[in-house]
KOLLUMDO-346325 format. One record per residue (C-alpha): residue in three letters; y, x, z. Coordinates in steps of 0.001 Angstrom, whole numbers, padded with zeros to 6 digits, always signed. Last residue first. Layout:
ALAYXZ ...
! end
This chain:
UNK-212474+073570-010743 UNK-215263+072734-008413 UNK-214900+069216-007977 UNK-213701+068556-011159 UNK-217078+069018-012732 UNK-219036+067013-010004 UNK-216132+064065-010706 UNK-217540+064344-014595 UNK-221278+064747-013393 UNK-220908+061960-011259 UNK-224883+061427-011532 UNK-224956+059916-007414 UNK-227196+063235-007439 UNK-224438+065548-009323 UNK-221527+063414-006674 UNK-223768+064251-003740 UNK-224765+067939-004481 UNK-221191+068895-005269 UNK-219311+067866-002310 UNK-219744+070782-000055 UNK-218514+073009-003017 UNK-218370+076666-001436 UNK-217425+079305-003991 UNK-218936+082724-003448 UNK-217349+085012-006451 UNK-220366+087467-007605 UNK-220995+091195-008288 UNK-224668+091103-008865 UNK-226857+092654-006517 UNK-228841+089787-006090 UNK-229254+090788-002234 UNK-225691+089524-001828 UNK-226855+086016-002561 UNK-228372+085756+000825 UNK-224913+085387+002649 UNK-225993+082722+004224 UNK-222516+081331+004567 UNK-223136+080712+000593 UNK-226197+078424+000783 UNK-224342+076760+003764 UNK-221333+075892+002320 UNK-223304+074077-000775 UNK-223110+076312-003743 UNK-221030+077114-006728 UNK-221973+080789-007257 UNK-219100+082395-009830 UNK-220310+085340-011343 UNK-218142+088736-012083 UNK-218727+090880-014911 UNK-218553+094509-015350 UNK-222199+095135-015436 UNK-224135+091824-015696 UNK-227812+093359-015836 UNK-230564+091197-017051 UNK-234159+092125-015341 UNK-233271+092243-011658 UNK-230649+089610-011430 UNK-233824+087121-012985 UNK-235634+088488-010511 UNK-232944+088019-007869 UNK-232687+084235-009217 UNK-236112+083350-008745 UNK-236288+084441-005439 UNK-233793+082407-004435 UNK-234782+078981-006521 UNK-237959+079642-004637 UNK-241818+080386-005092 UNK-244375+080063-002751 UNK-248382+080035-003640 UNK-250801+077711-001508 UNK-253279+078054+001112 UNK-250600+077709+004087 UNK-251325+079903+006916 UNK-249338+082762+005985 UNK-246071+080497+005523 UNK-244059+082271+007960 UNK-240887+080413+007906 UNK-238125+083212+007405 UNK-238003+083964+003662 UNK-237582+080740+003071 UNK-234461+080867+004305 UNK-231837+081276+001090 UNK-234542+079188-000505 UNK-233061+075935+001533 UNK-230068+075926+000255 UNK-231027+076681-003114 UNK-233395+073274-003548 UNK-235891+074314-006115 UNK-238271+075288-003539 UNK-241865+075471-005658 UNK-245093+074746-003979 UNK-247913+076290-005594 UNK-251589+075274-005161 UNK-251266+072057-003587 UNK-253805+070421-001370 UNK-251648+067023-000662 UNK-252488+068114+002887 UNK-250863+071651+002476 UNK-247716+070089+000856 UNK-247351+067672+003733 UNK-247665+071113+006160 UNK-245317+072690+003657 UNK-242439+069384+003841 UNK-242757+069972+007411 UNK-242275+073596+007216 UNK-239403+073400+004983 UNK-237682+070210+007252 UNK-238201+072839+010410 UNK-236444+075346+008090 UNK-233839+073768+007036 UNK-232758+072337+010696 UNK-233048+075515+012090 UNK-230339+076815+009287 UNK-228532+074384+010293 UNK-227594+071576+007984 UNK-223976+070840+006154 UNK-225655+071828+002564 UNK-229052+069800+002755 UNK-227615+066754+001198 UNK-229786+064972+001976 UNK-231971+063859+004647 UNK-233685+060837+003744 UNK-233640+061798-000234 UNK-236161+064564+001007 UNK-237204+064360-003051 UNK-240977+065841-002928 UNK-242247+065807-006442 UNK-246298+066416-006604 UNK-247562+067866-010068 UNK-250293+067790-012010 UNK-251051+070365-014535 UNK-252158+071148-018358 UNK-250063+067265-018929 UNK-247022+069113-019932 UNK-246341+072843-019137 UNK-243047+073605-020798 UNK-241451+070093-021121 UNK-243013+069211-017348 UNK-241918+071921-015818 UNK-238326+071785-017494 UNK-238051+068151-015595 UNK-239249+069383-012348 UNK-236567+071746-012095 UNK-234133+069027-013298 UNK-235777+066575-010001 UNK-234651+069625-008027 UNK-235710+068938-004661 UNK-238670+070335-002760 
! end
């Protein structure tokens, strides 16, 4: 789900040793101005695709919609979840930033979620509702802008 760069660093580290599906919901981005509702019936849509295509781990590399993974009940899919989310409080976990404060640049609703406070990492929220579209259109220069 999302994250074409995710995909990318798969395929450098892994190579040809697996295949992979890319799901792109291109249809319905950006996913930053949806409901939560909305995320999670396009989540378990994209899962029950997922669960036809008989994969064995479905990554969520899209942040907004890891911040509510955690409440679609995935118990009847047969494959493995891991998200951006999760990912990150690991990551949190094993490399402590005393003293320092992070800056999350995320779509409005990633940071309204407030999910980011389980990281337990002393972090500035900073909504950038724009982001996602100008890094997918590949305005990386207006993307940069954006946020300062």
């Amino acid at each position: 789900m999302g994250g074409i760069a995710v995909l990318k660093r798969f395929v450098e580290k892994y190579g040809d040793k697996h295949e992979y599906v890319y799901f792109g919901d291109s249809a319905r981005a950006p996913y930053g101005n949806k409901t939560k509702e909305e995320l999670k019936s396009y989540v378990i849509e994209i899962a029950d695709h997922m669960q036809e295509r008989d994969v064995d781990v479905l990554i969520s590399a899209c942040n907004t919609s890891s911040m509510y993974l955690h409440e679609v009940d995935f118990e009847d899919y047969f494959f493995q979840v891991i998200s951006l989310y999760d990912v990150m409080k690991d990551y949190f976990a094993k490399h402590k930033f005393r003293n320092q404060k992070l800056a999350l640049l995320a779509t409005s609703t990633t940071i309204d979620s407030r999910r980011y406070l389980d990281w337990k990492v002393d972090i500035a929220p900073i909504k950038c509702p724009k982001l996602v579209p100008l890094i997918e259109a590949g305005d990386f220069d207006q993307a940069y802008d954006e946020w300062l």
